[in-house]
N, C-alpha and C positions, 0 to 999 in steps of 0.2 A: 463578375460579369460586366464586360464593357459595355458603353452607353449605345453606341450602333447598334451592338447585339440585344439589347433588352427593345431596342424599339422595331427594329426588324421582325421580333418574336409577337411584339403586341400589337405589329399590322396583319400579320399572317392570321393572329387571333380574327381581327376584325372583319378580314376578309374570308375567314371561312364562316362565321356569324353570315355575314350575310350570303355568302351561297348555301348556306342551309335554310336560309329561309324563302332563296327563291325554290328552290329544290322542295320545300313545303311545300310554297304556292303552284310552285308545277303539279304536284302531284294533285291540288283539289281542281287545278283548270286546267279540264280536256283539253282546247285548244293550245293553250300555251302549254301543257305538256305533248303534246303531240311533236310539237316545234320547236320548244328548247330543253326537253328532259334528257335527252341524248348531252348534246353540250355541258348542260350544267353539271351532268354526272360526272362527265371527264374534270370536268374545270374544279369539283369538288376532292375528287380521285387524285389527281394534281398536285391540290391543297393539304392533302392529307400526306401525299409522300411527302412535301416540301416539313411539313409540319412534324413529319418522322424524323425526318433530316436534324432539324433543329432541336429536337427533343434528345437524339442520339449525343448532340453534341453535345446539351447540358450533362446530360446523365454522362459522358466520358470525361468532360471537366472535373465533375464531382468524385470521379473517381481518382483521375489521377492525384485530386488531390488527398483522397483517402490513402492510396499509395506512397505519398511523399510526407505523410502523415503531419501535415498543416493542421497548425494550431484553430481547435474549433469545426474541424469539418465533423466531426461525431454529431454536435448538438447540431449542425445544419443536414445531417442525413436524415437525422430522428424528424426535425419538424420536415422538410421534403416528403418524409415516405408517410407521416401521420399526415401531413395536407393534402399528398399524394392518392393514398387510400379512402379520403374521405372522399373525394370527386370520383376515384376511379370504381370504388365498390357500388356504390347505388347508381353509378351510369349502368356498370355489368347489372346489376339487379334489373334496373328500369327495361335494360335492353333485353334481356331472358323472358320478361313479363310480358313486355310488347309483343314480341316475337310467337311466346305464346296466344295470347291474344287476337293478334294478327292472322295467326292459323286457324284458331277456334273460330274466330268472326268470319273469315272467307268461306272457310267448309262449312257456316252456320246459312250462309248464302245460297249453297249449292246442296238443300237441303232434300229427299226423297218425296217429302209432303207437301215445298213448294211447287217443285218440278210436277208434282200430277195435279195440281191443283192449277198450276199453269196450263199442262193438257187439256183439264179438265171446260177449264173457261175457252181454250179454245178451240176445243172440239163443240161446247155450246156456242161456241157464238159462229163456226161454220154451220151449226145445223140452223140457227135462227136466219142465217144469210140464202142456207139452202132453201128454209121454208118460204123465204119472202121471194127469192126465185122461181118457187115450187108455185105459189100464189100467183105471179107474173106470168107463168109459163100456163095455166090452165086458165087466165083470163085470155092469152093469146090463145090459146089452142079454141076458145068459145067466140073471139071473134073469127078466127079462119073459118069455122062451121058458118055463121053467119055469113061470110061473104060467099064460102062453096056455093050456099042454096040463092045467092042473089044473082042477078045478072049485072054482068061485067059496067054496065052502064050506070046503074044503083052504085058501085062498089067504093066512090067516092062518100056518097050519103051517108048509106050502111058503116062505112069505115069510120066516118066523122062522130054518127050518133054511136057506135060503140068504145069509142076511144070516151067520152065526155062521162058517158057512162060506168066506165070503166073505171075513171079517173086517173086515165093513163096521162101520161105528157106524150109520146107520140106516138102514132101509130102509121106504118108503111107497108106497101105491096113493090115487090119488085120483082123481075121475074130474071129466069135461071140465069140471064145473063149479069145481072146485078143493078140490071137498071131499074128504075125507078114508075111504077106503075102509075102509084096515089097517094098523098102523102097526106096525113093529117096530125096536125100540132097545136100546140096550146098558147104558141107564143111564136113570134116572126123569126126569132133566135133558129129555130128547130125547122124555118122551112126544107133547109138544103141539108138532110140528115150524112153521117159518114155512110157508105156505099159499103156492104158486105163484100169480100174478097171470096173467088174461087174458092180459097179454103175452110172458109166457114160455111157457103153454102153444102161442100160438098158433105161437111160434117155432119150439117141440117139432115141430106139426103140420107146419111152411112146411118145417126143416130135417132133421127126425128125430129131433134129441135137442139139447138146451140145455144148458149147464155154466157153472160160477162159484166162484170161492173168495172165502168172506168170510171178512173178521178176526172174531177171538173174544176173547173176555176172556182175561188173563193173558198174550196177545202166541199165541194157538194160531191156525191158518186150518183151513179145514175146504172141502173140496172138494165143490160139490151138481151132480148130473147127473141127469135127467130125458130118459125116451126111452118110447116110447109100446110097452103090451101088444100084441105081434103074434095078430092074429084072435079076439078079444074084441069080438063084438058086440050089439049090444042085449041088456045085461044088466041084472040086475035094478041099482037104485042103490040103495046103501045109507044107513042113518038110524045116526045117531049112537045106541047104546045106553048107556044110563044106568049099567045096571048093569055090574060088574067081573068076568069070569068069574076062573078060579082063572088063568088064564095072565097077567093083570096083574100080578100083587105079581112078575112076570116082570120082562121089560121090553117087552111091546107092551102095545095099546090095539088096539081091535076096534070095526069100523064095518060095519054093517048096511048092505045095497043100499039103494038109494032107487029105482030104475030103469035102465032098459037105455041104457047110452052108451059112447063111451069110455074107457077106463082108463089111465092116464100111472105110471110106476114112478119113484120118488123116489127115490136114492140119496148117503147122507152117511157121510164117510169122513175123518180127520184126515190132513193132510197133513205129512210127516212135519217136525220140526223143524229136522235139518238143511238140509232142503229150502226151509221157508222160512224159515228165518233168513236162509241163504246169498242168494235170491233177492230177500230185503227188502235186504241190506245192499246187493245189487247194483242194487237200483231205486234206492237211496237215493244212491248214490252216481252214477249214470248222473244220475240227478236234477240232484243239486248239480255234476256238472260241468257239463251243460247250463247251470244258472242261472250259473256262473260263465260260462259262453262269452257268454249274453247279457249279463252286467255287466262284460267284459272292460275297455272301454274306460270305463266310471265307475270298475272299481276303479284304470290307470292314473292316473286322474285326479286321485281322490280321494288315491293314494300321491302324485303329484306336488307335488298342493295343500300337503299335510305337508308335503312334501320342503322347497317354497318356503319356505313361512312357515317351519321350522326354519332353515333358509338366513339366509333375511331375519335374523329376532330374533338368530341369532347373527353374522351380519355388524354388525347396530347395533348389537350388545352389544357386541364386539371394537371394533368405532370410537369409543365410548362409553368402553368400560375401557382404551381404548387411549389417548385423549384427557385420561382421570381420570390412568392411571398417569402417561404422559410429563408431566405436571404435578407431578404428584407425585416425580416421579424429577428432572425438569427443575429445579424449583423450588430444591432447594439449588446445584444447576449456574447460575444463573442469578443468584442471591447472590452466588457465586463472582467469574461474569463481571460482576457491578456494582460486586466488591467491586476486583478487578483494574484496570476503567476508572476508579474511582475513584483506583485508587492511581497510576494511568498519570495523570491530573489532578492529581496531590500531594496528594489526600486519602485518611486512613491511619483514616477509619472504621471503627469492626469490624462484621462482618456479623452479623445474629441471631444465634441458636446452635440449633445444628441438633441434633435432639433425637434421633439414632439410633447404632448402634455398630455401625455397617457402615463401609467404605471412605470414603464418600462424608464422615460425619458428623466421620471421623477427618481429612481433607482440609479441611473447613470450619475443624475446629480449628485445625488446622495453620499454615490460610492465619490465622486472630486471630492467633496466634501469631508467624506472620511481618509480620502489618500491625504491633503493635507493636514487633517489631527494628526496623519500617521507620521509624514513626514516632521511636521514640527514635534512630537513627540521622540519620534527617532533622533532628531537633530539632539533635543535635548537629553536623550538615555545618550548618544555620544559625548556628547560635552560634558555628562558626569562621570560616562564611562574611561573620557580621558580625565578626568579629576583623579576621579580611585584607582585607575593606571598608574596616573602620576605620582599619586602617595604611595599608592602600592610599591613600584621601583624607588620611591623615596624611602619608604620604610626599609627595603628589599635591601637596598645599597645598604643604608644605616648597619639592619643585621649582619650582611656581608663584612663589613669594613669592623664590626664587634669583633674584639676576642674572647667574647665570650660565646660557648654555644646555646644555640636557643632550640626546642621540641616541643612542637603543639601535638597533642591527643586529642581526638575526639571522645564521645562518652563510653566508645566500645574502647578503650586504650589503645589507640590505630594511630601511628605516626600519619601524621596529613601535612607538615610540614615542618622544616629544618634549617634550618642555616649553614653556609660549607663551614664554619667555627666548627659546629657540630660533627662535622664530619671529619675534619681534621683532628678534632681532640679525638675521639674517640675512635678514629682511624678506622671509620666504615662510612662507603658510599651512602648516604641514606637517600639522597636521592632515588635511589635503585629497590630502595625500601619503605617505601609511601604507602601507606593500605596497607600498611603489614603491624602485625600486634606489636607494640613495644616489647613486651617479653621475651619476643621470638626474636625481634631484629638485632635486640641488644640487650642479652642476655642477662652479661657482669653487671652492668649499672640498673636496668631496669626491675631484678630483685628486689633490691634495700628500697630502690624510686613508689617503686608501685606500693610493696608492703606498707611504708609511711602514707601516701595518701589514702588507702583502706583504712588503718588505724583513724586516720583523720576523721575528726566529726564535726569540728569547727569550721564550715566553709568558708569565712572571713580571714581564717591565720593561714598565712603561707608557711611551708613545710622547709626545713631545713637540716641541711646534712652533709655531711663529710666522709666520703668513701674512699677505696682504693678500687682502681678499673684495671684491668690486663687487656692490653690491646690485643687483638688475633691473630695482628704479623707477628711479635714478639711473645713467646711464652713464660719470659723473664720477667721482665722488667715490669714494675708496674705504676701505674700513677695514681695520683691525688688529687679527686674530684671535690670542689665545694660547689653542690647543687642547693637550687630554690625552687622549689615548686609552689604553685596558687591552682587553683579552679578557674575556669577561663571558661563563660559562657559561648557557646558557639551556633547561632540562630539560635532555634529553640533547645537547644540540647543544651549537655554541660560537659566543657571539656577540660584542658589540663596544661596548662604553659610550662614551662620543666627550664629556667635557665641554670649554666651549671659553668664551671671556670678549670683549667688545669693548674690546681696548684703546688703541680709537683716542685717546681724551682722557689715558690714560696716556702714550700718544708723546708727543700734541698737547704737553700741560703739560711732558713731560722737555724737547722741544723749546723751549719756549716758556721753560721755565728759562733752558737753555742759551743762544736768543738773549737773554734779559734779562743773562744774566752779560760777555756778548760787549757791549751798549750798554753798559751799565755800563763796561767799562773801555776800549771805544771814546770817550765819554764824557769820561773822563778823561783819558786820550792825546790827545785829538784837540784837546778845547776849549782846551789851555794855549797850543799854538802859534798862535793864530787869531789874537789880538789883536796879539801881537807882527809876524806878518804884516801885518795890516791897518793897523799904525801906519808900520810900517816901510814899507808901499806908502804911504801918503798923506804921509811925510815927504821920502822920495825926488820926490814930483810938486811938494812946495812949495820945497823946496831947489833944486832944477835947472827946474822949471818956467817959471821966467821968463828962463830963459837959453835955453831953446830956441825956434825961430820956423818958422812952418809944419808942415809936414808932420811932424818930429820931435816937433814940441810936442801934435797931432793923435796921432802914437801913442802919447807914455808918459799921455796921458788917458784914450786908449781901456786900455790896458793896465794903468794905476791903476787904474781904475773895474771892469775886469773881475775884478781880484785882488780888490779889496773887496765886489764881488759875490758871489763864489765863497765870500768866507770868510763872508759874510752867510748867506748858502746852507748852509754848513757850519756854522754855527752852528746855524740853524733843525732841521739834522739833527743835532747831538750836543742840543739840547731834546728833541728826539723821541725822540734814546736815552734820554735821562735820565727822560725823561717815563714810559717803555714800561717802563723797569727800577724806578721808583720807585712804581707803582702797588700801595698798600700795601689793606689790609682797609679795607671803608670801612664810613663811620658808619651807621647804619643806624634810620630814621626812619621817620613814618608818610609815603606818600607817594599823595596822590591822583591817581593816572594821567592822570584826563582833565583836570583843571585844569591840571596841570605840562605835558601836550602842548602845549596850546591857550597857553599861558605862553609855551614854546618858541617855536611857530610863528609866533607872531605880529609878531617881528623880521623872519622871512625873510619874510613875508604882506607887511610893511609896505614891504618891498624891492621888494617885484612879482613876487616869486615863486607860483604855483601849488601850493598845500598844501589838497588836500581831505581831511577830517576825517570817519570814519565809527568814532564811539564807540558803544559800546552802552552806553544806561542802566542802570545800577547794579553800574558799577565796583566791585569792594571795593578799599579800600586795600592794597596794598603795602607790604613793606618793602624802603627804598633806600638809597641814599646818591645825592641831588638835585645833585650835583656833577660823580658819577662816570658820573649817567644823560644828564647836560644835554651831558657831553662826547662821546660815545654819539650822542645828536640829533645835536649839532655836526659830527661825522664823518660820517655820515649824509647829511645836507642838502646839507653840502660836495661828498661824492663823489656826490650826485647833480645839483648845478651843475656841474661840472667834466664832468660826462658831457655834459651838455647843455650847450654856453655860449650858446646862445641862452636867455635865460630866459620869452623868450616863448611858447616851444614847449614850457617844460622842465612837466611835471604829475607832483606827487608825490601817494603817496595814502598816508593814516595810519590805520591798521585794528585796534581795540581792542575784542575780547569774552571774554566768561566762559567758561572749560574745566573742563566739569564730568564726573566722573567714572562709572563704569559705577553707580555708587547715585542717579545725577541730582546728588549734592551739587557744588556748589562747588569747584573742585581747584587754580586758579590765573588767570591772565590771560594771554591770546596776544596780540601786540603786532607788526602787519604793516608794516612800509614796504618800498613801490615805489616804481618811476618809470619812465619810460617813454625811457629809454635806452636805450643799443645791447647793455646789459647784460652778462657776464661772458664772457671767454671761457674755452674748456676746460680750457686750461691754468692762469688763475685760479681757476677755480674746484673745482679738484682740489685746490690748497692754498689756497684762498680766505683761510682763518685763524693762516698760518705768515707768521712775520716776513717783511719785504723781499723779497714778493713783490709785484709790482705792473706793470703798461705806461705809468706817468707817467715821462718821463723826468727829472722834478725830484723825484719821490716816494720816501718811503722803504718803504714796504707794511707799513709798521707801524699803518695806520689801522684794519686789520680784524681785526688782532690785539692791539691795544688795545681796541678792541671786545671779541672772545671773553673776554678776559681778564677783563674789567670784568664779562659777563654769569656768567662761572663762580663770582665774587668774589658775585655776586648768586640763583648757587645756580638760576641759568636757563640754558635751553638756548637755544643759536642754531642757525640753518642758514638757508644761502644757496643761492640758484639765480634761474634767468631765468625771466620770465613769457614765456609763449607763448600766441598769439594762435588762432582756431578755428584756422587752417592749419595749426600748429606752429611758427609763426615764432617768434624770440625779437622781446619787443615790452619789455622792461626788464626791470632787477631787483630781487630782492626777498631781505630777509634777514626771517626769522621770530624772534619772540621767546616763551617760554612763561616767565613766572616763578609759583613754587609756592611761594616767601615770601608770604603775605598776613599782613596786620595783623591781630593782637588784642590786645584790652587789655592782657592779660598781658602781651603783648611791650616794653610800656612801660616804658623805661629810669626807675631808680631815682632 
């Protein structure tokens, strides 16, 4: 609410304040109601549309804002319509009450019992006026006897002594013409009485006698009655005399005949005060209730019309100050609730400062007061929050960058976290498997994992053990886990830390010693006796050989020739011990991958062999040893003729591209041969890389562990398995190479 508008609204207030209270005072003073009640009604009338006006626009304000739903208009309708209703229900009350009220006390006014009781007094108090007329009128009619029987000469005397008598104030003869006969009075005031008119005499003549009270000066009435001289005929009529006899400085006056007519007797008399006091207040008042019976339903009306407009002005005063207050009240409550939604958002802004020392002002404080605990509290959960971020991603890194994998349990045996080791060793997303039972996610290893820590009773000893895992891509091949597991508190729970290592290349190599130390001194044992056999058989076939004929000479050939076979044979296999055992560090040069292929291939190309060649352009170099790789080929190509001995049929494929790392750089060279042989079986290929395994029956299975050898020597991984065709057929095999020795200058021997 703008500052104009609030003060605009609380002049309107003030000036309908005071037109309601002239419109009061009109209504208690006749005259100024007479003369400004009209006015003030309009002027009030006015005030009250002006006053609807204003009120309209509040209440349309408040709504629109209700509509654009503005924060806080809720708690400013609630106090509006609760301050609202308190002004506007006991005005309606007050105003129903009055109203009734009002009606009851008017019609209480125009009552059946006052009204005859009104009659009543003044049909009394006409008959008290009649009789004190009635009493004038028979002292009149007893002096006209008295003058009838006097003579016209006396008539002054007679008239004077019965007037005094009487106790009348005056008494007059006048005759039909209205003149003035004889006049006698009490006081000089009354000598020159008012003259009867033609029409009253002639009423005297129709009725007998005429009567009337007029008002006097000073609030006096005076009562006149007039009744005709019985038997008084054709007399003289009298002329006004000039002169003053000595009975004037009296109180009469003296009138001369004029001629013979009727004579009329005048009589005036003061009526007495109580008399008509009593009788005026009773007219006046008979009066004004008549007037009020005829204004009965304007004065309803008129109280109503008040009644209204005071209604009115104060119903839109009370919506009006009602609308000011809850704004007013509302307004630091609504600070509050911005200050709160704010804080419920994470912002710890303080709110204005409320400028009172009531509740309200003390509350606003309160709340700055806790926005800054809140704030500096928050500041510092940040600052530790980025601490335990920070070790967190320290730790986070540390396990990341381990090879070894790491698995937290909770106390329900639920992976809650893992390491990508973990996941790489045992070749399952575990990510993807968080909240999930270890049992369930990882089946192989979490058997022998779990059974050992059940067994466990000692919470102190961590758990150790040595398994073999079968990963899920691979249904072959299996590895060699050495796991550790401890008890790993977690809040109030107890959970289960699991680290665990791939030590399958640690067997592989203990193994791979082991057969090297077994040819080696097979090797040595074997090859000494070979030649002495082989002499000794071919000495024995030339010594007795020509002393035997036929069929005996037919077997010690076959039988020479077998023995020299066999020890040839056995030669070739104490080479391959010797070979397998003597494979030392090798030299280690720049070596262009795809030149030295294509170098390779091209003896067995020139054979007739099938060697298709899918290099990709821009090889980096390598570091090798050209010797120990070329033997490598050589084993290779051989075990892939010997699979095929049709060479016509036989198709080798040679597959060389760049492995580059999650930065996009460069990371090493991946190195494919296949072929399309009948490929490995399950049981080769379980120990595909372990001495002296092989299905040649003239082979020693040291070709593909002379291989691994060579390739770990070269700081490369191998692995083997079958290609399979869209059906899942096995359609040849394939061993994979990645080396992550690459050439750089620096690497240049000195």
């Amino acid at each position: 609410m703008s500052k104009y508008f609030r003060l605009g609204l609380i002049a309107v207030i003030g000036v309908s304040c005071v037109l309601l209270f002239l419109l009061v005072l009109a209504s208690q003073n006749s005259t100024f109601f007479e003369k400004y009640y009209t006015l003030l009604l309009w002027l009030n009338s006015i005030t009250a549309l002006v006053f609807l006006g204003l009120v309209c626009v509040l209440l349309y304000r408040l709504y629109r804002r209700a509509q654009k739903k503005k924060y806080g208009v809720k708690i400013l309708s609630k106090f509006a319509l609760a301050l609202g209703l308190t002004g506007v229900v006991p005005g309606i009350l007050i105003f129903a009450t009055s109203v009734q009220f009002l009606h009851t006390s008017v019609e209480s006014w125009f009552d059946v019992r006052v009204e005859r009781a009104l009659d009543s007094g003044l049909t009394l108090g006409r008959e008290v006026v009649e009789n004190f007329q009635s009493s004038l009128r028979k002292k009149a009619h007893a002096i006209a006897n008295e003058i009838s029987e006097t003579p016209p000469t006396n008539w002054l005397t007679v008239l004077d002594a019965a007037r005094e008598r009487q106790g009348l104030q005056e008494a007059v003869l006048v005759n039909s013409a209205g003149n003035f006969i004889t006049v006698s009075a009490s006081s000089f005031r009354s000598l020159v009485p008012s003259v009867p008119t033609n029409r009253v005499l002639q009423t005297v003549r129709t009725r007998g006698f005429w009567q009337q009270i007029d008002d006097e000066a000073g609030g006096m009435q005076k009562a006149r009655v007039i009744v005709p001289v019985p038997s008084v005929e054709s007399i003289a009529s009298f002329a006004y005399r000039a002169e003053q006899p000595d009975y004037l400085k009296g109180r009469s006056s003296v009138l001369q005949p004029a001629g013979s007519e009727t004579v009329f007797l005048e009589v005036v008399d003061n009526v007495p005060p109580s008399l008509s006091t009593n009788a005026e207040t009773l007219m006046n008042g008979y009066r004004d209730y008549q007037e009020m019976v005829l204004a009965r339903a304007g004065l309803n009306n008129i109280y109503l019309i008040s009644l209204t407009l005071v209604l009115l002005l104060s119903m839109f005063g009370a919506i009006a100050l009602s609308v000011i207050m809850a704004n007013r009240i509302s307004q630091p409550l609504m600070m509050l609730l911005e200050g709160t939604r704010k804080v419920a958002e994470g912002k710890y802004d303080l709110i204005p400062e409320v400028k009172a020392d009531d509740e309200v002002g003390e509350l606003a404080r309160s709340f700055n007061r806790m926005t800054e605990q809140l704030a500096q509290t928050q500041a510092d959960l940040v600052r530790r929050g980025a601490e335990l971020e920070q070790a967190k991603s320290y730790l986070e890194r540390i396990l990341a960058k381990m090879s070894s994998g790491v698995i937290v349990l909770n106390n329900e045996k639920k992976i809650i976290s893992a390491n990508s080791s973990a996941s790489r060793i045992l070749g399952i997303p575990l990510t993807d498997r968080l909240e999930v039972e270890f049992a369930q996610a990882i089946p192989g290893f979490a058997s022998t994992v779990v059974e050992k820590l059940i067994t466990q009773t000692d919470e102190r000893t961590d758990i150790t053990l040595q398994c073999e895992y079968q990963r899920p891509e691979n249904a072959v091949t299996k590895q060699n886990l050495f796991a550790r597991a401890t008890r790993l508190p977690i809040g109030d729970a107890q959970g289960y830390l699991i680290v665990f290592d791939d030590v399958t290349a640690l067997v592989s190599a203990q193994r791979t010693e082991a057969w090297g130390e077994v040819a080696r001194r097979l090797a040595h044992e074997i090859k000494n006796p070979l030649t002495p056999i082989q002499l000794a058989a071919e000495r024995v076939e030339m010594k007795i050989g020509d002393k035997l004929e036929g069929r005996d000479k037919e077997i010690l050939e076959r039988a020479t020739k077998t023995i020299v076979n066999q020890v040839t044979a056995m030669k070739q296999m104490v080479n391959d011990f010797r070979l397998y055992a003597k494979i030392g560090a090798p030299h280690y040069d720049k070596l262009d991958l795809k030149l030295f292929i294509e170098e390779v291939v091209k003896f067995y190309q020139a054979a007739g062999v099938r060697i298709d060649l899918y290099l990709q352009p821009g090889i980096p170099p390598i570091e090798a040893d050209q010797n120990q790789l070329r033997q490598v080929f050589h084993n290779l190509l051989s075990n892939s003729m010997e699979a095929v001995p049709d060479k016509d049929k036989l198709v080798v494929s040679i597959r060389a591209s760049v492995v580059e790392d999650e930065g996009n750089e460069v990371d090493g060279v991946e190195l494919d041969v296949s072929d399309n042989g009948p490929g490995f079986t399950d049981q080769i290929l379980e120990h595909a890389f372990e001495p002296y395994v092989t299905t040649k029956s003239s082979g020693t299975g040291l070709g593909l562990a002379t291989i691994k050898k060579i390739a770990e020597e070269h700081g490369a991984m191998v692995a083997a398995e079958n290609r399979k065709d869209a059906d899942g057929r096995v359609c040849g095999a394939r061993l994979t190479f990645v080396f992550h020795r690459l050439w750089h200058e620096q690497n240049r021997p000195n």
